[in-house]
Backbone as ProteinMPNN parsed JSONL, in Angstrom:
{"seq_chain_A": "XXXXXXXXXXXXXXXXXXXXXXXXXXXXXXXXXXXXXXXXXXXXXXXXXXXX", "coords_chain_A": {"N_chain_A": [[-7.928, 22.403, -9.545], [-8.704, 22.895, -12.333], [-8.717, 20.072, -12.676], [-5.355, 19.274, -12.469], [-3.122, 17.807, -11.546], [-0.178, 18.182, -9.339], [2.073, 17.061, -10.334], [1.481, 17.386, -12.912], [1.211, 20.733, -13.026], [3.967, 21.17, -12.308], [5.383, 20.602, -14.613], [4.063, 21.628, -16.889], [5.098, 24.39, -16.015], [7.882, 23.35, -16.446], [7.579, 23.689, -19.484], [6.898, 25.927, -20.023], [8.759, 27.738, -19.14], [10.98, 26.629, -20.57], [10.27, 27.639, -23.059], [9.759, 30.359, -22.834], [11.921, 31.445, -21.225], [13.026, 32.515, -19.138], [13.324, 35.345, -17.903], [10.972, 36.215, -19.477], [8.484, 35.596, -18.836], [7.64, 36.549, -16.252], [6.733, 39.039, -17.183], [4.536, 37.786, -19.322], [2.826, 36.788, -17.477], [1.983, 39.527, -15.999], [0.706, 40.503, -18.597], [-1.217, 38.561, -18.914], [-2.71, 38.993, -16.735], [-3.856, 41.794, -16.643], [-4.961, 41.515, -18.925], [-7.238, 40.198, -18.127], [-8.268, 41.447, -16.301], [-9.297, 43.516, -17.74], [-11.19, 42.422, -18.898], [-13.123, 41.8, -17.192], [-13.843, 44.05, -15.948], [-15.123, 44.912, -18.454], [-17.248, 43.52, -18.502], [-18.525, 44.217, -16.278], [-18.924, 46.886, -16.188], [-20.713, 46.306, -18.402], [-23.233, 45.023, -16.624], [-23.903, 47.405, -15.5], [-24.79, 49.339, -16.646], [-26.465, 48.098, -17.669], [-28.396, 48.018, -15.968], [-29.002, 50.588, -15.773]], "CA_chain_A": [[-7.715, 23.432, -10.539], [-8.828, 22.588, -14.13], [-8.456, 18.52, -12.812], [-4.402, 19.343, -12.914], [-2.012, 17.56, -10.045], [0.563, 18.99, -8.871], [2.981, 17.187, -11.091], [0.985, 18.081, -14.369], [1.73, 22.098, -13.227], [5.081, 21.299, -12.444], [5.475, 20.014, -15.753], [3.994, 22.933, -17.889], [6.071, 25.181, -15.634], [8.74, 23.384, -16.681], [7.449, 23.796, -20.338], [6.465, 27.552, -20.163], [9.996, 28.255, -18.806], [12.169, 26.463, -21.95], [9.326, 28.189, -23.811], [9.498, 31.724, -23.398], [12.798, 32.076, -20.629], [12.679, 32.839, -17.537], [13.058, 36.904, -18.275], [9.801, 36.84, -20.365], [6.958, 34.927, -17.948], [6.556, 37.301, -15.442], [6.337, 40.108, -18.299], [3.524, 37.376, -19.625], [2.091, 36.619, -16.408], [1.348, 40.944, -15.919], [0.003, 40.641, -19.409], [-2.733, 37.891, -19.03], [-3.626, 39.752, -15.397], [-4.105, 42.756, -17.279], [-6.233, 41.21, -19.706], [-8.307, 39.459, -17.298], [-9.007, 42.653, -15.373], [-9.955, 44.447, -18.419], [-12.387, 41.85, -19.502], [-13.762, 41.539, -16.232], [-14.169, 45.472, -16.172], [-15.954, 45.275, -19.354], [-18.354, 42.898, -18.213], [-19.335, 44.931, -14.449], [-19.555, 47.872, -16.817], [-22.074, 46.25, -19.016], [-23.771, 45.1, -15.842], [-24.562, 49.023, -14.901], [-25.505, 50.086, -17.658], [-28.169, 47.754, -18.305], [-29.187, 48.594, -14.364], [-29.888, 51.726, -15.581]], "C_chain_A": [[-7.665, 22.775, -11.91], [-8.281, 20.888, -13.869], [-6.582, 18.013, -12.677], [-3.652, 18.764, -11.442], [-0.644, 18.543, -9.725], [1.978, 18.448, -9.794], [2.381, 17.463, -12.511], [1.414, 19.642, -14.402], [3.321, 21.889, -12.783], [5.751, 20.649, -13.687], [5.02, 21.074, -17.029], [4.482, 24.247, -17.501], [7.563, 24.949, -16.168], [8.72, 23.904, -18.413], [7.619, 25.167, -20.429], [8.184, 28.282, -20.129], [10.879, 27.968, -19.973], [11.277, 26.986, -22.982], [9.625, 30.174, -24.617], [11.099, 32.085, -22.214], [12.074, 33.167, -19.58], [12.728, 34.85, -16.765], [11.188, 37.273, -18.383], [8.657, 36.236, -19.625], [6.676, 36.097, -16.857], [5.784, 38.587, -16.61], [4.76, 39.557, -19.095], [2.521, 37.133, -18.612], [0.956, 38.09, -16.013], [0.294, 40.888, -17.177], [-1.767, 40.025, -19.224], [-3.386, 38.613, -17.545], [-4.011, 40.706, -15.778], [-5.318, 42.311, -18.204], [-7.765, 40.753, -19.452], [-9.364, 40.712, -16.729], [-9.814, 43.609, -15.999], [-11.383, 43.478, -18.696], [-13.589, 41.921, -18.188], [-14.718, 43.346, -15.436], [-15.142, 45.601, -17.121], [-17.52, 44.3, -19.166], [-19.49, 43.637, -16.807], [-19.647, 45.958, -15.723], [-21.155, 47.859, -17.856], [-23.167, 45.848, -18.259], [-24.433, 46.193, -15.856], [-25.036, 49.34, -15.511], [-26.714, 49.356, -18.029], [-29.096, 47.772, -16.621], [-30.105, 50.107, -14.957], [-30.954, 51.894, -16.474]], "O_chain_A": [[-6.688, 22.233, -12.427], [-7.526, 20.398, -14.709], [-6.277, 16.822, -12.737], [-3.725, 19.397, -10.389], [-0.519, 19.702, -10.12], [2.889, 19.255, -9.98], [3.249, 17.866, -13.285], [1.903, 20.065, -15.45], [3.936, 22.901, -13.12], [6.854, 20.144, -13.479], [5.727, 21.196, -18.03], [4.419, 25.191, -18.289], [8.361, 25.87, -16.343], [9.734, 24.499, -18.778], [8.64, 25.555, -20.999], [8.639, 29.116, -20.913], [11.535, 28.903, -20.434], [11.704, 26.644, -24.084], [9.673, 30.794, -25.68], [11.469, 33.238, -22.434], [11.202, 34.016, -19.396], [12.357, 35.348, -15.702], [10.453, 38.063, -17.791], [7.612, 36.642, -20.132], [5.528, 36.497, -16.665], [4.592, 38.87, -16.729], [3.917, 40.384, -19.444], [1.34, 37.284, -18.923], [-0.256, 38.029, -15.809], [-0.879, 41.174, -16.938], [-2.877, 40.552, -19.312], [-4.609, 38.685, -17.427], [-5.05, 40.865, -15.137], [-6.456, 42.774, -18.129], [-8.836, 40.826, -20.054], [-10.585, 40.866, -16.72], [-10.665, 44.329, -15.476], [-12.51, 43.972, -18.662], [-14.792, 42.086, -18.39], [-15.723, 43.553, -14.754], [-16.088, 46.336, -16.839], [-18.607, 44.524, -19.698], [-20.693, 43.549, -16.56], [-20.734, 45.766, -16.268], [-22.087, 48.642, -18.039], [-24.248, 46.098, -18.792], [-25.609, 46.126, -16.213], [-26.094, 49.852, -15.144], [-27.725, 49.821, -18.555], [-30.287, 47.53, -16.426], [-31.239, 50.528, -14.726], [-31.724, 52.846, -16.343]]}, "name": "protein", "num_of_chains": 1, "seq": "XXXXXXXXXXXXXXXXXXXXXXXXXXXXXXXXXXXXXXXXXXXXXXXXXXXX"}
């Protein structure tokens, strides 16, 4: 994954967490899945449309 070991993500986990608190990551976590899904929506959509 992106070249990253397993102590490199336990290491920007630990970052992310004194970062934003341990309240506010999943609230960011929904966000970037949300964002992903839209982009990824807007891309199938422009798919179809140039189908048709």
């Amino acid at each position: 994954m992106f070249g990253l070991g397993p102590r490199e993500i336990v290491i920007l986990a630990g970052i992310l967490l004194l970062l934003f608190g341990s309240k506010k990551i999943p609230e960011l976590a929904r966000n970037v899945g949300e964002a992903i899904r839209h982009i990824r929506n807007g891309f199938s959509d422009d798919d179809k449309s140039l189908e048709k």
